[in-house]
N, C-alpha and C positions, 0 to 999 in steps of 0.2 A: 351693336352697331360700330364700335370703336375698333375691336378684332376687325371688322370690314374693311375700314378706314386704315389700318397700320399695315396689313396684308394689299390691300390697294399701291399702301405707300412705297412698300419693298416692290412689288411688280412694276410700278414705274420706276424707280430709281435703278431697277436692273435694266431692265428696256433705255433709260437715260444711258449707262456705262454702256450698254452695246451701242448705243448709237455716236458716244466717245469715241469710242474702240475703232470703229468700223468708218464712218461719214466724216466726222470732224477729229482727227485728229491733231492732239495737245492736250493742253490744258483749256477748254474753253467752258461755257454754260453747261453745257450738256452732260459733262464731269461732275461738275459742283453743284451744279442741280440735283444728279444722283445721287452725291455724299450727303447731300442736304436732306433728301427727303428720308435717306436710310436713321441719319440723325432725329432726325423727327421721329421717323416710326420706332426708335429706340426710346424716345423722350416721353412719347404717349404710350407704351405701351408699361414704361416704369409709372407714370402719372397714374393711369386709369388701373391698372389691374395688380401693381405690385412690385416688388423685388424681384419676385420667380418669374413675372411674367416679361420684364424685362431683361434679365440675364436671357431667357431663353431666346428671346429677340434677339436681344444683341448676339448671342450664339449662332443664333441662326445666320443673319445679316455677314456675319465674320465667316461664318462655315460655307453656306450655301450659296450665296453671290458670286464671290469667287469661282467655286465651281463648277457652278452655270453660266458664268462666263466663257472657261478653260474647256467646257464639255461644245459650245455654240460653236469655238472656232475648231475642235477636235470632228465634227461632224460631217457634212456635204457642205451644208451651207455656207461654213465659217471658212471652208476650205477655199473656197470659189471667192472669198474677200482676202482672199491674203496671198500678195505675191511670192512664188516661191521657184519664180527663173535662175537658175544660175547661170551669170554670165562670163563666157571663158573666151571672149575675145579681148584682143591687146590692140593700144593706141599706135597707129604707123610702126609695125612690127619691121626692122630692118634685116632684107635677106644679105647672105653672106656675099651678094653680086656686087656691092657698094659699099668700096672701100674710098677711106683718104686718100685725095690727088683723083680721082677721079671728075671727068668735067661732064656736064651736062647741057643742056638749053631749057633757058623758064620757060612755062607754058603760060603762066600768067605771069602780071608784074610781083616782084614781092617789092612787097610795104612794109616791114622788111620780113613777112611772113609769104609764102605761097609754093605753088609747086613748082616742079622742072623732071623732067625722063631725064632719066641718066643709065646708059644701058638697058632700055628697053622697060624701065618701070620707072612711074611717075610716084614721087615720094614729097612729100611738106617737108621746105627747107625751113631757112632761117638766116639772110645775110647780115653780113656782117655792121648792120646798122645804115648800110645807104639803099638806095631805092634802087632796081636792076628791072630795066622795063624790060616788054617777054620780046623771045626770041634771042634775047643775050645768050653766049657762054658763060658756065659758071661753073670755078672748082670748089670739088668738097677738102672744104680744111678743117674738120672738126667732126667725129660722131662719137656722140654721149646717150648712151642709153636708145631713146628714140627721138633724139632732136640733132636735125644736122643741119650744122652750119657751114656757108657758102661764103666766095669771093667772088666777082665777078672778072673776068680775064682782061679786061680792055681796062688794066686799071695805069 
C-alpha cells in the first residue's frame, strides 16, 4: 500500500511542477507543494522500505521529474504554452525625412509629450519642458536615437 501512496505522491508533485511551470508562474504553492510532496515520497519510501528503496526514489524523483517535465514542454502540448514570437519591431523608428531645424504643427497638445507631422509623417515628440497646445509650429532641435525634442516658434 505504501509503494501506492509514494508513486501517487511523485505523480502529483509532477502534475504540481507542471502546473508551476505553466499557470502560475514564480515561486508560489504550487512549486513548493511539489517539492514537498517529492520530499515526502523520498522520506517514506527510506522509512518503510529501506535504503535501496529510497535511493532509488530519490534517483528517480532527481532523474525522472525533470525529464518529464523537459519532454511535456518538447511535445504539442507544452509547445502551444510557451510563447515563442519574435518581435522585430522598433519604438518610433526615425526616417531619414526628419532632420534638426526642421518645423512641424502639433496635432495634439504636448504635455510635454505628444505628436506633430512634420513633412508629411506624424512622429511622438517631446518639448522642451513647456506645454505647446496643438496647432502651434514647432522646431526640431534635438534627435537622440528615437526621441525628439521640440521648440515651439512663437517663443
Amino acid at each position: 500500500m505504501n509503494i501506492l501512496i509514494i508513486i501517487f505522491l511523485i505523480f502529483l508533485g509532477i502534475v504540481l511542477l507542471l502546473i508551476e511551470f505553466t499557470i502560475l508562474p514564480g515561486i508560489t504553492i504550487a512549486g513548493v507543494g511539489g517539492f514537498l510532496l517529492f520530499a515526502y515520497s523520498i522520506y517514506l519510501a527510506f522509512t518503510s522500505y529501506g535504503t535501496l528503496a529510497g535511493f532509488l526514489t530519490l534517483g528517480f524523483v532527481m532523474i525522472a521529474a525533470p525529464t518529464i517535465v523537459v519532454f511535456f514542454f518538447k511535445g504539442k502540448t507544452g509547445k502551444k504554452l510557451v510563447l515563442d514570437a519574435i518581435i522585430t519591431g522598433v519604438a518610433n523608428q526615425i526616417d531619414d525625412k526628419i532632420k534638426v531645424g526642421d518645423i512641424g504643427i502639433t496635432i495634439g497638445r504636448l504635455a510635454p509629450m505628444g505628436k506633430i507631422k512634420v513633412n508629411n509623417e506624424v512622429v511622438e515628440v517631446k518639448s522642451t519642458g513647456s506645454f505647446v497646445d496643438p496647432g502651434e509650429k514647432v522646431r526640431i532641435i534635438e534627435i537622440e536615437k528615437s526621441l525628439i525634442t521640440v521648440e515651439p516658434l512663437n517663443l
